[in-house]
ROGUBA-810997 format. One record per residue: x, y, z of N, C-alpha, C in turn; residue in three letters. Coordinates in steps of 0.05 Angstrom, whole numbers, padded with zeros to 5 digits, always signed. Example, Ala and Ser with C-alpha at 12.3 -4.5 7.8 and 13.67 -1.06 7.14 Angstrom:
BEGIN
+00264-00114+00156+00246-00090+00156+00264-00066+00156ALA +00257-00045+00142+00273-00021+00143+00258+00001+00157SER 
***
This chain:
BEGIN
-00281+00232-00385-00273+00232-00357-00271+00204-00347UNK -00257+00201-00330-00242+00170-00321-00257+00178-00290UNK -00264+00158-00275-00262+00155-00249-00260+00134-00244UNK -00247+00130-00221-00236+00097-00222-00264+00085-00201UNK -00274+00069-00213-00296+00046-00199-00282+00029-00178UNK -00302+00011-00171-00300-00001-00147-00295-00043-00150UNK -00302-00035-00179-00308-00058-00192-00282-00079-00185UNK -00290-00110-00186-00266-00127-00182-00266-00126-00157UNK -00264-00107-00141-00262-00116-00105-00283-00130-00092UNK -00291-00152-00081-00312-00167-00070-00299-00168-00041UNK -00323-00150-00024-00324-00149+00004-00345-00171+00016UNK -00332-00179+00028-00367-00200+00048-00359-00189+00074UNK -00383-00206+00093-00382-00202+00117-00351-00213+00130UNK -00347-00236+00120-00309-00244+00134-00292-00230+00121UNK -00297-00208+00105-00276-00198+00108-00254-00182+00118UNK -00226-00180+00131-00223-00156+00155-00222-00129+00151UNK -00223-00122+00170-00224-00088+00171-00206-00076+00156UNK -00179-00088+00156-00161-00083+00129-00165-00077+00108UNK -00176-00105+00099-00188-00102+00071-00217-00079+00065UNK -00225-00075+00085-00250-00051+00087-00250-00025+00088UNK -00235-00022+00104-00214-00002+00103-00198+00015+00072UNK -00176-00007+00072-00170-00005+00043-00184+00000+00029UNK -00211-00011+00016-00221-00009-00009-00238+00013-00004UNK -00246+00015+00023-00256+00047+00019-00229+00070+00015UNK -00221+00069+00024-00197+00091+00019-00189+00091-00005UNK -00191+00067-00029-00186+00065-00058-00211+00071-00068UNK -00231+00073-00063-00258+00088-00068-00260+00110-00072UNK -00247+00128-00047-00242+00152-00043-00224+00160-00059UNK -00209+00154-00068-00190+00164-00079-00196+00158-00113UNK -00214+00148-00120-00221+00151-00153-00235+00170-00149UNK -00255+00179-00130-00287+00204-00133-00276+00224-00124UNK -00253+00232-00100-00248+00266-00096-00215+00260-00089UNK -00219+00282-00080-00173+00292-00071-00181+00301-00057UNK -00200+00324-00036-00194+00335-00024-00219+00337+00000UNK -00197+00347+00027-00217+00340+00053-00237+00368+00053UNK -00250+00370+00074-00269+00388+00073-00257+00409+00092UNK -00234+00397+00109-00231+00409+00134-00197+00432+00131UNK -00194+00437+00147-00176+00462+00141-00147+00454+00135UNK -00142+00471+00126-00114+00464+00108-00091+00475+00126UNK -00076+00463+00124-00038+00463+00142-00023+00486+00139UNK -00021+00491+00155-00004+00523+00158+00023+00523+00145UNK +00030+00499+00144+00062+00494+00137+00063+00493+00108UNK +00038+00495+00092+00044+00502+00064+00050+00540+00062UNK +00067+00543+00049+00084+00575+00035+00071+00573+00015UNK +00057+00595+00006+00044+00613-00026+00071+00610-00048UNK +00068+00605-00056+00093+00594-00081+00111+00583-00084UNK +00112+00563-00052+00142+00542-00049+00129+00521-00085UNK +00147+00514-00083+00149+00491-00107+00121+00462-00105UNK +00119+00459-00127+00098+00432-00106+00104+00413-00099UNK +00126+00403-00106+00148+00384-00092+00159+00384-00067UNK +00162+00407-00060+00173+00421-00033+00151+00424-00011UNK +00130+00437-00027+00102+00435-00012+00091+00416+00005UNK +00086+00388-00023+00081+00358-00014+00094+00352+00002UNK +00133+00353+00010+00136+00338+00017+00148+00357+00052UNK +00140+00379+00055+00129+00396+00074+00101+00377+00100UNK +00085+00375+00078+00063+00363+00080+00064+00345+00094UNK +00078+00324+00080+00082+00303+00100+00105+00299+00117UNK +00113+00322+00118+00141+00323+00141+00121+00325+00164UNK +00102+00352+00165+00082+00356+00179+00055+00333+00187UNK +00047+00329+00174+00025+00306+00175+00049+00270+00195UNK +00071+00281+00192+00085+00247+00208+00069+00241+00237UNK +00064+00230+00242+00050+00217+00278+00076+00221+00292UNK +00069+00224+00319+00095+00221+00337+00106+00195+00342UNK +00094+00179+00330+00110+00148+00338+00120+00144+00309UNK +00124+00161+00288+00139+00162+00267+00124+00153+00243UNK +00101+00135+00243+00079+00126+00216+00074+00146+00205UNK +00056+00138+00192+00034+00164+00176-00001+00153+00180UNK -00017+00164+00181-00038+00149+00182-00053+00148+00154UNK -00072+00129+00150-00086+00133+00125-00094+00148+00117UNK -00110+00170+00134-00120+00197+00125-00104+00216+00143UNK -00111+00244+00146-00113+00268+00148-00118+00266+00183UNK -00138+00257+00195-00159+00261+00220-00155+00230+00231UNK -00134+00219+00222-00137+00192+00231-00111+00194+00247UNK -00114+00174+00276-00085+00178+00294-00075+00152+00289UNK -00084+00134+00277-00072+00102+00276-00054+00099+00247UNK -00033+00090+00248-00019+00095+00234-00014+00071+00213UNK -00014+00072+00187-00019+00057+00168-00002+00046+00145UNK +00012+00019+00141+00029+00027+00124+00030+00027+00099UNK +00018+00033+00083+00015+00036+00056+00026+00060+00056UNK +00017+00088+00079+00024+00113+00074+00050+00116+00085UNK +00055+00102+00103+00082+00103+00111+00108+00106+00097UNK +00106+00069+00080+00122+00070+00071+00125+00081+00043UNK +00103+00089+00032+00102+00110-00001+00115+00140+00019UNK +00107+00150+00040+00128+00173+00059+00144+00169+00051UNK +00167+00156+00066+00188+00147+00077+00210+00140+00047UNK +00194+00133+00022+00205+00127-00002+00205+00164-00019UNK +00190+00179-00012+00189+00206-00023+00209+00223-00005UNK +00209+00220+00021+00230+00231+00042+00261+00212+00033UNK +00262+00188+00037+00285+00186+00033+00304+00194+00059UNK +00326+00197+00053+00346+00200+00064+00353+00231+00065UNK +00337+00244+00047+00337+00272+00045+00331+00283+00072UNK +00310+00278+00091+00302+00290+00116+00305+00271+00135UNK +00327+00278+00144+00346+00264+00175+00322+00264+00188UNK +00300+00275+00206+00290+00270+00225+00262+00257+00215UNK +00253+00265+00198+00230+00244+00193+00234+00217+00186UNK +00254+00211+00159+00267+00189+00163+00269+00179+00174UNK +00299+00174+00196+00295+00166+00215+00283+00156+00234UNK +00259+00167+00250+00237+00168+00257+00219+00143+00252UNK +00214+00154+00212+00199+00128+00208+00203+00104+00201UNK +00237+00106+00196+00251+00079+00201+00254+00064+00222UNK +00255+00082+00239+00252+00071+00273+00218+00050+00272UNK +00198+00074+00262+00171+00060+00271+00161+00033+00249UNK +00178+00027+00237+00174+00009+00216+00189-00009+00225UNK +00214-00008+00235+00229-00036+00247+00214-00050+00273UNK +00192-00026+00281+00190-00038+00317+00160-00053+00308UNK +00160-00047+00280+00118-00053+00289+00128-00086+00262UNK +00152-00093+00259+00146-00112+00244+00140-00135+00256UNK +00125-00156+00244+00118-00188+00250+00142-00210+00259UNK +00127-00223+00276+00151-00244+00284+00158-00257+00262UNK +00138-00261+00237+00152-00276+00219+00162-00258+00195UNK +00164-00233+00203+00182-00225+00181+00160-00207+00166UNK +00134-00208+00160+00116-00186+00153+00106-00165+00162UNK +00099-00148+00143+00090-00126+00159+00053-00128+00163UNK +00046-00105+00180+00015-00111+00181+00001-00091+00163UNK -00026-00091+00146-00031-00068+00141-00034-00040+00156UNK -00039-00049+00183-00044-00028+00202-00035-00047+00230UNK -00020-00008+00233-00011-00030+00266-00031-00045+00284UNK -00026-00069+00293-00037-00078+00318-00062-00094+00302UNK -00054-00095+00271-00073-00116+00251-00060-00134+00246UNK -00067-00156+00225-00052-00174+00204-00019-00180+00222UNK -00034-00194+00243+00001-00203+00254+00014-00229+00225UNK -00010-00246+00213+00009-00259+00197+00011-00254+00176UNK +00017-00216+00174+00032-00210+00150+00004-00195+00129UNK +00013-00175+00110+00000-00166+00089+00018-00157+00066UNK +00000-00148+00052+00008-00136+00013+00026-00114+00024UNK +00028-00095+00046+00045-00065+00047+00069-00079+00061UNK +00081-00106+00066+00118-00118+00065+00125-00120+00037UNK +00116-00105+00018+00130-00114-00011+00135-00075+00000UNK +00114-00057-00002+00120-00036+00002+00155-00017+00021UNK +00154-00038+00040+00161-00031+00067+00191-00033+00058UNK +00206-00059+00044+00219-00076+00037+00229-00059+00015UNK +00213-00047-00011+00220-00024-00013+00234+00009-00010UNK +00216+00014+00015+00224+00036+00025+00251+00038+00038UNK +00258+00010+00054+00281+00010+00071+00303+00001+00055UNK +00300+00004+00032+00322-00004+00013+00354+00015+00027UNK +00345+00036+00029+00377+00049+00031+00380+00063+00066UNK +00379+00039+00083+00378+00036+00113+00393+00018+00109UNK +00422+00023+00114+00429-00006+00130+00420-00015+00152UNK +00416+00000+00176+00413-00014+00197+00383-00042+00193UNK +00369-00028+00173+00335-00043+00162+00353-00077+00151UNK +00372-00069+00144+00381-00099+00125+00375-00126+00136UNK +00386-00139+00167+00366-00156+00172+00332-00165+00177UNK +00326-00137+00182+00290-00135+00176+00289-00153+00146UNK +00303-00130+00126+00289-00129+00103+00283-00160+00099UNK +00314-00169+00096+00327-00200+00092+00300-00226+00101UNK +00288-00225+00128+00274-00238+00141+00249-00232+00127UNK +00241-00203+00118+00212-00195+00097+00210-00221+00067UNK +00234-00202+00056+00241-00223+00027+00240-00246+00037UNK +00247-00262+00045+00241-00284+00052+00213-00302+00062UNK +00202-00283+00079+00166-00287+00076+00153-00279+00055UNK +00158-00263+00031+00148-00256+00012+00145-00269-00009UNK +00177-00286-00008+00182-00309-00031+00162-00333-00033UNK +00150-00338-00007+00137-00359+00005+00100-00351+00010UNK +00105-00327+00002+00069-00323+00001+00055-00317-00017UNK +00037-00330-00026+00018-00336-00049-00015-00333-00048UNK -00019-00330-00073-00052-00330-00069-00059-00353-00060UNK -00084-00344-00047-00098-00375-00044-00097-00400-00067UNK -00109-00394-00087-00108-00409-00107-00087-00417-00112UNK -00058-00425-00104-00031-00436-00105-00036-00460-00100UNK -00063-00469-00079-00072-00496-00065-00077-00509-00090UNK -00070-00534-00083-00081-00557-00100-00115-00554-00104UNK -00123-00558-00077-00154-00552-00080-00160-00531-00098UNK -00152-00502-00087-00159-00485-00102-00164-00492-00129UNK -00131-00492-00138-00132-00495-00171-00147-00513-00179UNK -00158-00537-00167-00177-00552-00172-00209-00540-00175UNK -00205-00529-00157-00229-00512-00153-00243-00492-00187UNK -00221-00476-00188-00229-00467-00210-00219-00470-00234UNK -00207-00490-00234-00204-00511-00263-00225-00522-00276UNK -00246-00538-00243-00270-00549-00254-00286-00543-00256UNK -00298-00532-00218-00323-00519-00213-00328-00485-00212UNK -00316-00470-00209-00316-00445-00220-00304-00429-00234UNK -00321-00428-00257-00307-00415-00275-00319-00384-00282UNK -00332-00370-00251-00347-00352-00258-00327-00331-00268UNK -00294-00336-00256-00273-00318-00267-00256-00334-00289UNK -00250-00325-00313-00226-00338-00325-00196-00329-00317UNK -00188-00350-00299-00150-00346-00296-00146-00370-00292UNK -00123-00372-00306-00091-00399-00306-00102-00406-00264UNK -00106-00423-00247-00091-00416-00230-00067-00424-00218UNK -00059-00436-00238-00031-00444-00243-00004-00418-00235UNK -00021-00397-00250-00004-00372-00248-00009-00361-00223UNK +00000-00357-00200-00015-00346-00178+00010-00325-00171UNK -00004-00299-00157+00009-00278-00147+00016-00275-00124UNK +00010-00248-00110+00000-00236-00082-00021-00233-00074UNK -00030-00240-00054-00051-00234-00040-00054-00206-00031UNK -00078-00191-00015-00073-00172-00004-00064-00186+00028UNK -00077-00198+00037-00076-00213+00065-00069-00247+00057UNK -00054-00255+00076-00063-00287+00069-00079-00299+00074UNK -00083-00320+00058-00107-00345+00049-00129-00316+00043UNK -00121-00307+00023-00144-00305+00005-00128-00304-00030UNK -00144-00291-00050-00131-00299-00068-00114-00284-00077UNK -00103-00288-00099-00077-00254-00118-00089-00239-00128UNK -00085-00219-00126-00091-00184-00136-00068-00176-00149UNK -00080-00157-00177-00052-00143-00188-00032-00126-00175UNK -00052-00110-00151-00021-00091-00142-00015-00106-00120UNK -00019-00119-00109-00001-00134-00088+00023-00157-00102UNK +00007-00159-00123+00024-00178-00140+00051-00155-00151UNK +00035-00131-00168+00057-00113-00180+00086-00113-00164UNK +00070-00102-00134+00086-00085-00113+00108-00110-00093UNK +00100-00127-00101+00119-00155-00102+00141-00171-00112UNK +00123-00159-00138+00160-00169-00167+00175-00135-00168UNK +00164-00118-00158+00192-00098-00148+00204-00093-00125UNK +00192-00102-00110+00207-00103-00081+00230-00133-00087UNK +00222-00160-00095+00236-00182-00098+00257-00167-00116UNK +00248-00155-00149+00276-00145-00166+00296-00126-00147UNK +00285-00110-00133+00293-00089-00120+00322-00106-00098UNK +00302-00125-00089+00327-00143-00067+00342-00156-00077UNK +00343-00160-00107+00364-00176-00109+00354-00207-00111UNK +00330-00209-00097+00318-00240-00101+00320-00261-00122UNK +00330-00244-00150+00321-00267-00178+00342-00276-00183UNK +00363-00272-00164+00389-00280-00171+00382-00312-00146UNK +00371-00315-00128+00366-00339-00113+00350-00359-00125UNK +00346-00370-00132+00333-00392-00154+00301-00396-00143UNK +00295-00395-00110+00271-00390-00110+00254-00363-00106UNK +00273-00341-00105+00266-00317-00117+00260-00307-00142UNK +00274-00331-00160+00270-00322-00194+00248-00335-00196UNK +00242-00359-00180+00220-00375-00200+00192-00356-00181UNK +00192-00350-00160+00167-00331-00151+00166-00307-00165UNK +00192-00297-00182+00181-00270-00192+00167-00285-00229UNK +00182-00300-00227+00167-00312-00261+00138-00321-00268UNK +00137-00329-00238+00106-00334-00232+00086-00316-00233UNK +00097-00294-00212+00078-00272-00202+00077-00256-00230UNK +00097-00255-00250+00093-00244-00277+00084-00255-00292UNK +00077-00279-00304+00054-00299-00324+00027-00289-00304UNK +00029-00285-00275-00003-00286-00265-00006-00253-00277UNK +00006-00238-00276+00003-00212-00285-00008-00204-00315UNK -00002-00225-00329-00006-00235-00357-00035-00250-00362UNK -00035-00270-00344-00057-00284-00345-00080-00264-00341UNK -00073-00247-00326-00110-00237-00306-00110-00201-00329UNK -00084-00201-00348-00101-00177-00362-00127-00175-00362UNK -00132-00143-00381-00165-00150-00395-00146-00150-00426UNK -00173-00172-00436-00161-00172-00464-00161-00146-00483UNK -00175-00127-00483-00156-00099-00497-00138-00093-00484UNK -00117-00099-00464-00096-00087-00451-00105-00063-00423UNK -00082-00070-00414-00089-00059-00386-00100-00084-00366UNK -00102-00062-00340-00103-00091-00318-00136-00073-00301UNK -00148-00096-00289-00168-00085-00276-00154-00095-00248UNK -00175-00083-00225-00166-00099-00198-00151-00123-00189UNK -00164-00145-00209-00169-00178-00208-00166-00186-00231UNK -00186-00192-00243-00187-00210-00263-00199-00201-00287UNK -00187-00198-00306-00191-00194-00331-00218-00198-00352UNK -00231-00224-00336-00258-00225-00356-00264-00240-00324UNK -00300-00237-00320-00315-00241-00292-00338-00257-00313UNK -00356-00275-00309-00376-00285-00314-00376-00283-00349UNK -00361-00280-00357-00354-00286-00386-00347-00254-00402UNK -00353-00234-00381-00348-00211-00398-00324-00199-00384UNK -00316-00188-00408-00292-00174-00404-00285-00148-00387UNK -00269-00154-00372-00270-00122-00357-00254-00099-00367UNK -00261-00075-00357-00250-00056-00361-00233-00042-00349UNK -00206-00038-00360-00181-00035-00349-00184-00007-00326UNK -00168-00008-00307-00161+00020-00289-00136+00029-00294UNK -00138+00059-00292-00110+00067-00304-00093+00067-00272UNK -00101+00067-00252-00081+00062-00226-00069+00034-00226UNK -00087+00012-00229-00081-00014-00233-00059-00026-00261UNK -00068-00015-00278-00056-00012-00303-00027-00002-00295UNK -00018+00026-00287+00002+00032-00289+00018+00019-00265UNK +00017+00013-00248+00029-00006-00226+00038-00030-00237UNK +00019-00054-00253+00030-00073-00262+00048-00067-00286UNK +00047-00047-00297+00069-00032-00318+00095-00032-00306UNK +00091-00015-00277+00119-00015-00271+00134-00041-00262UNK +00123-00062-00260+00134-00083-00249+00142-00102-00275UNK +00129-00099-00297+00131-00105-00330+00150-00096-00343UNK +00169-00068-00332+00189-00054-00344+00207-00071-00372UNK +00213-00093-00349+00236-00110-00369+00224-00126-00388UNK +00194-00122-00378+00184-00137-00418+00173-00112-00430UNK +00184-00101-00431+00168-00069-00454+00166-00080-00477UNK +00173-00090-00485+00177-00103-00518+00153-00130-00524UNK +00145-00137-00500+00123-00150-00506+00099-00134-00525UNK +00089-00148-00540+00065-00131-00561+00043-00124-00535UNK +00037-00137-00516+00016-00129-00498+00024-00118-00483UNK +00046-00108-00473+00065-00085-00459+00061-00055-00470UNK +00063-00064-00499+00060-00035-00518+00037-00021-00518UNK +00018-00042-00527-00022-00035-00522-00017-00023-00509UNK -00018-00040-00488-00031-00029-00451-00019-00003-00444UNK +00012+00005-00452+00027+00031-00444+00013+00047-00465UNK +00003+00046-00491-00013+00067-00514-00037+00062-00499UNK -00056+00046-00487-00087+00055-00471-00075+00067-00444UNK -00058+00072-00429-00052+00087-00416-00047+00118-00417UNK -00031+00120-00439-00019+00150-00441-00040+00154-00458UNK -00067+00149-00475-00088+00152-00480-00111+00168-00456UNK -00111+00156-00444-00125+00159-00424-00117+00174-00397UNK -00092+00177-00387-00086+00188-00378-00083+00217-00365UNK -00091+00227-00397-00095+00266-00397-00126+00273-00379UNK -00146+00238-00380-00177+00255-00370-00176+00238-00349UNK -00164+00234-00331-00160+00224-00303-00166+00248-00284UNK -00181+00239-00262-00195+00260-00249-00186+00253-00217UNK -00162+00238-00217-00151+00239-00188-00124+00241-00189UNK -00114+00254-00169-00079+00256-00170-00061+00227-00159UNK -00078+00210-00145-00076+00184-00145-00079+00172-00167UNK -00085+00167-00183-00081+00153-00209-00066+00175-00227UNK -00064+00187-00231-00052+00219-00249-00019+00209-00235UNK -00016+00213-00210+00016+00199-00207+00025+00166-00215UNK +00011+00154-00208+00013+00128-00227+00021+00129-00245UNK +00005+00141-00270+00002+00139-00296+00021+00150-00304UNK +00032+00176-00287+00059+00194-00296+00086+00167-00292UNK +00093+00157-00271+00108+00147-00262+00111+00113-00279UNK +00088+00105-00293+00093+00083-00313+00102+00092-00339UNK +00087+00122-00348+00094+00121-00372+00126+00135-00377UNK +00128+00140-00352+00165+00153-00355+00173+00128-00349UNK +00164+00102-00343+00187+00076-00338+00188+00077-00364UNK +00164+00075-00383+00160+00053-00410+00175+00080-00431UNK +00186+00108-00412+00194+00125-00438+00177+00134-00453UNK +00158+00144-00450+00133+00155-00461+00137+00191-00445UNK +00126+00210-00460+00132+00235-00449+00116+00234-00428UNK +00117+00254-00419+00099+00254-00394+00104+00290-00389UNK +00114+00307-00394+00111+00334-00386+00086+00347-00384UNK +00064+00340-00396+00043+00358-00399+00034+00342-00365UNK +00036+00314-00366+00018+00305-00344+00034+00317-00318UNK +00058+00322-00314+00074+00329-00290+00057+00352-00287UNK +00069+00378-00311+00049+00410-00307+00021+00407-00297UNK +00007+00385-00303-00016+00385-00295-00025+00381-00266UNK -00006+00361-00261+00001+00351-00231+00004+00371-00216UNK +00025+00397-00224+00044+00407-00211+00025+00435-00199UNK +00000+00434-00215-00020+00454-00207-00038+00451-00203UNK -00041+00424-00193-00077+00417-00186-00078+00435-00159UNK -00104+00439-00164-00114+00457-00143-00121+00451-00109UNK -00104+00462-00099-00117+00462-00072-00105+00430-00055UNK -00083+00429-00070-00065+00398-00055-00067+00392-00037UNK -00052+00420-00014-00051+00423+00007-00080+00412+00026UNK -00100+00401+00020-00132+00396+00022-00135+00373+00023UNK -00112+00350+00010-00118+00326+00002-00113+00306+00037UNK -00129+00301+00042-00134+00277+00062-00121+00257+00068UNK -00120+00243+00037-00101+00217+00035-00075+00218+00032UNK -00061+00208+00059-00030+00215+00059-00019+00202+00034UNK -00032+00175+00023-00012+00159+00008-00014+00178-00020UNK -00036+00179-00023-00049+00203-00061-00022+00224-00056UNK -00017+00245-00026-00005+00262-00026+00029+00249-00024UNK +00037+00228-00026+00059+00211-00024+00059+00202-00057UNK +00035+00195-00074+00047+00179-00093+00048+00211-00118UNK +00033+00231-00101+00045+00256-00128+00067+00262-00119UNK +00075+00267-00096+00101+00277-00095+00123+00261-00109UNK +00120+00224-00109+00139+00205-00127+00137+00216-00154UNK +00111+00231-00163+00106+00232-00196+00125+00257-00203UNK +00121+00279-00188+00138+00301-00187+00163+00302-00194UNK +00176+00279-00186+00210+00269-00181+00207+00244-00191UNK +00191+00245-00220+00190+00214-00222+00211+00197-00232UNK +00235+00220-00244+00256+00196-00249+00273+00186-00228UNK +00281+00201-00204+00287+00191-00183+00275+00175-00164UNK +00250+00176-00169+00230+00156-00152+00227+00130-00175UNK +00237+00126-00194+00232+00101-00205+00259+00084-00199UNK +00278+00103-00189+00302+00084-00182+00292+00079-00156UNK +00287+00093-00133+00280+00089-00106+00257+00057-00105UNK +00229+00055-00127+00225+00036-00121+00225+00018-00140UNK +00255+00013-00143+00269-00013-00152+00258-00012-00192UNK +00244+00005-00199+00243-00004-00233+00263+00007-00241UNK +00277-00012-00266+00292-00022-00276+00296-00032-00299UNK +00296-00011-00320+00286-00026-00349+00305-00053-00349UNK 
***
């Protein structure tokens, strides 16, 4: 049995409610799927579970068009938003819509989005998401344009001279290049793999690698993706080996930086990491990592039918709390059409 730990995330007291937030909500979502409280009338006894899910979140949308992080929450969040808004598509005129509307009005003067409205005015990790989602909005096109463009330009902390000085000399309690530097979740702090992942596909997705400082930020953010493995393959939160020992890979983390890896499949540590994935994958005990895992190993061409069937009958969906978990099964469901939607690309 797999459950995804907590390990690699370091909270202190400065850190924001964002980031607290978040990592509880990624907490929650390795230990259960489902709320305690009563289930939505708008699920039908044998609609499809594709149809179901995305019922679900037709229903679950806020009236100002977001989604919120959970179930019982009225503040609207975009991680769930825009994983919505990428499973809805263009398929449902009025939610669409809607949450295209609430995504152009809540963006940053400089072009980012916040993790939560009325947070992170200078920007977070869910404008690689957003940037994504609004792929097939024209009217989003100068948003998007002004996003990519702050995205190209934001880096881990460790990008600093100091930094990389920093842990070149005096701390070496993590081993990484910091030469290689990614995404942050927030700025001025350091790179993380899925903000990093969810970055070199939003950039491929725009078209960025064709601009010369779009190629060299996605070349980067992919050696840092390389650098912070664990050395059996696979990716943890962060960093690959902590105080000299090696960490142990997550299959949510793992399959995210997979999908942003597409176009090196042929790398020998591309191959590992996609065989300790679809290894592991069958005893995964959340439908949040269970859609992941489905949705990398159909990039890398690996079967995946047993894990869909499995998906397609977990018990009691309609229960699950976390709008984004109930957003990233519905991508797994439809996963070859949802790997075009966010931008992978062998």
């Amino acid at each position: 049995m797999y459950v995804a730990p907590l390990a690699g995330h370091v909270l202190t007291q400065k850190s924001t409610r964002a980031q607290r937030v978040h990592m509880g909500i990624v907490f929650r979502r390795g230990l259960t799927a489902c709320a305690s409280g009563n289930t939505t009338n708008v699920i039908m006894a044998g609609a499809a579970p594709l149809d179901r899910i995305r019922a679900l979140l037709s229903d679950r949308q806020l009236p100002i068009g977001g989604w919120p992080a959970l179930l019982y929450s009225s503040q609207a969040a975009l991680e769930p938003t825009a994983l919505a808004c990428i499973v809805l598509g263009s398929d449902s005129i009025d939610p669409a819509k809607n949450a295209t509307q609430f995504l152009l009005s809540v963006q940053n003067r400089n072009g980012s989005w916040p993790a939560f409205v009325g947070d992170d005015q200078e920007g977070s990790w869910t404008t690689s998401l957003v940037i994504i989602a609004l792929e097939r909005f024209v009217e989003a096109v100068p948003q998007r344009t002004r996003a990519v463009q702050w995205l190209i330009h934001s880096a881990g902390k460790e990008s600093h001279w100091l930094w990389r000085w920093k842990f070149l000399i005096s701390d070496r309690h993590v081993r990484f290049d910091p030469n290689q530097f990614g995404w942050p979740w927030l700025p001025e702090t350091n790179s993380w793999v899925v903000p990093t992942a969810f970055s070199i596909l939003a950039l491929n997705q725009a078209g960025s690698g064709a601009l010369q400082s779009g190629k060299h930020r996605i070349e980067v953010g992919v050696q840092m993706l390389f650098d912070r493995a664990c050395p059996g393959g696979g990716w943890n939160a962060g960093n690959g080996i902590v105080y000299g020992r090696a960490m142990s890979p997550h299959p949510d983390d793992t399959a995210i930086a997979l999908l942003a890896l597409v176009r090196h499949q042929n790398e020998p540590f591309i191959q590992s990491s996609v065989g300790w994935l679809e290894e592991i994958a069958p005893t995964v005990k959340s439908p949040w990592s269970l859609g992941w895992c489905i949705l990398a190993l159909g990039a890398h061409r690996r079967p995946t039918g047993t894990l869909v069937e499995r998906l397609a009958e977990w018990p009691d969906i309609n229960r699950i709390d976390d709008i984004a978990t109930l957003a990233a099964s519905a991508l797994a469901l439809d996963h070859q059409r949802a790997l075009t939607r966010l931008g992978v690309t062998p």
